[in-house]
N, C-alpha and C positions, 0 to 999 in steps of 0.2 A: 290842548295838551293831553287831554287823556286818550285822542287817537293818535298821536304818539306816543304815550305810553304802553296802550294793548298794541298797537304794529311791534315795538320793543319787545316786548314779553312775547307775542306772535314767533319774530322774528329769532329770539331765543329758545324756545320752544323746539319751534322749526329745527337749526342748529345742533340743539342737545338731543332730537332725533334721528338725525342724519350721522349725529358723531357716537350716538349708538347704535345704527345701524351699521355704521361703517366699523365699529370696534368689532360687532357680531360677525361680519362679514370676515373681518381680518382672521377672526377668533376661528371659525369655521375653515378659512384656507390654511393657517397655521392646523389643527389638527388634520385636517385629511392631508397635509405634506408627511405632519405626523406618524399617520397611521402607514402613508404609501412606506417612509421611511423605513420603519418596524418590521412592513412584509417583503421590505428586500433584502433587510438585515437576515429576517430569519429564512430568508431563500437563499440567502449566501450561505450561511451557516450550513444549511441543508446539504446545497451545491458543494460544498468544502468537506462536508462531513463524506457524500457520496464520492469524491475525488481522495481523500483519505483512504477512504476502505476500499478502492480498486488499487489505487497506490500499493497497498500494506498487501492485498489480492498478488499483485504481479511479483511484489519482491519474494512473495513465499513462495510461488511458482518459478522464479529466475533461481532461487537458493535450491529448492527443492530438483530443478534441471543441475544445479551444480555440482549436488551431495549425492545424485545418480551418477553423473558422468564421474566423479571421483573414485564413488563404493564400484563399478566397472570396470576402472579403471585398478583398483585395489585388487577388487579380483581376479581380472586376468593377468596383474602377476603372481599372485595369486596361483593361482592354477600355472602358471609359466612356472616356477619355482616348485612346485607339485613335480611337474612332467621331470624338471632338471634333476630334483632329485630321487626320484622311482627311475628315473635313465640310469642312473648311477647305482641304484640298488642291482638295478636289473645287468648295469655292466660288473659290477662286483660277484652280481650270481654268475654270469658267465666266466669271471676270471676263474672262481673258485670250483666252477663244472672242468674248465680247461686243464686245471690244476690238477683233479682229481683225478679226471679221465684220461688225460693227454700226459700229461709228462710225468706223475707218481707214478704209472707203471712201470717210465723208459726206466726210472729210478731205481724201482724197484727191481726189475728184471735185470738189471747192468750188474 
């Protein structure tokens, strides 16, 4: 009887070894899933972070192409509207040269 009972206790032993090693075991592949987890969370974040900031990069280069091609666009009417009216100055000096010199004399001499 009592080498059945030490094989028992053996046998238990044995058992409550194996189901701590197997728990250490579990315990150890549960953290390093863990930790792989963690460093691809924060490679994402990173990745996401660096796809943001070229994101937010391009749109203020596409706005910034925009607000040129606009203020350009602004100014050469801009200057078109310039020319229009210095034409018109310049045709009003002539009416008033034509006035003066051309037809107040016929006026005046008649």
């Amino acid at each position: 009887m009592s080498t059945d009972y030490t094989q028992t206790l053996k046998t238990i032993k044995e058992a409550e070894e194996a189901s701590a090693k197997g728990i250490a075991d579990k315990k150890k592949l549960l953290s390093d899933q863990l930790q792989s987890a963690q460093e691809q969370a924060d490679k994402n974040v990173t990745d996401a972070k660096a796809a943001a900031e070229s994101f937010v990069s391009q749109e203020v280069d596409k706005a910034k192409a925009v607000g040129e091609a606009d203020a350009k666009k602004l100014v050469d009417a801009t200057e078109r509207e310039a020319e229009r009216v210095a034409e018109k100055k310049l045709r009003t000096a002539e009416f008033k040269k034509i006035i003066e010199e051309i037809l107040l004399p016929e006026f005046q001499g008649a």
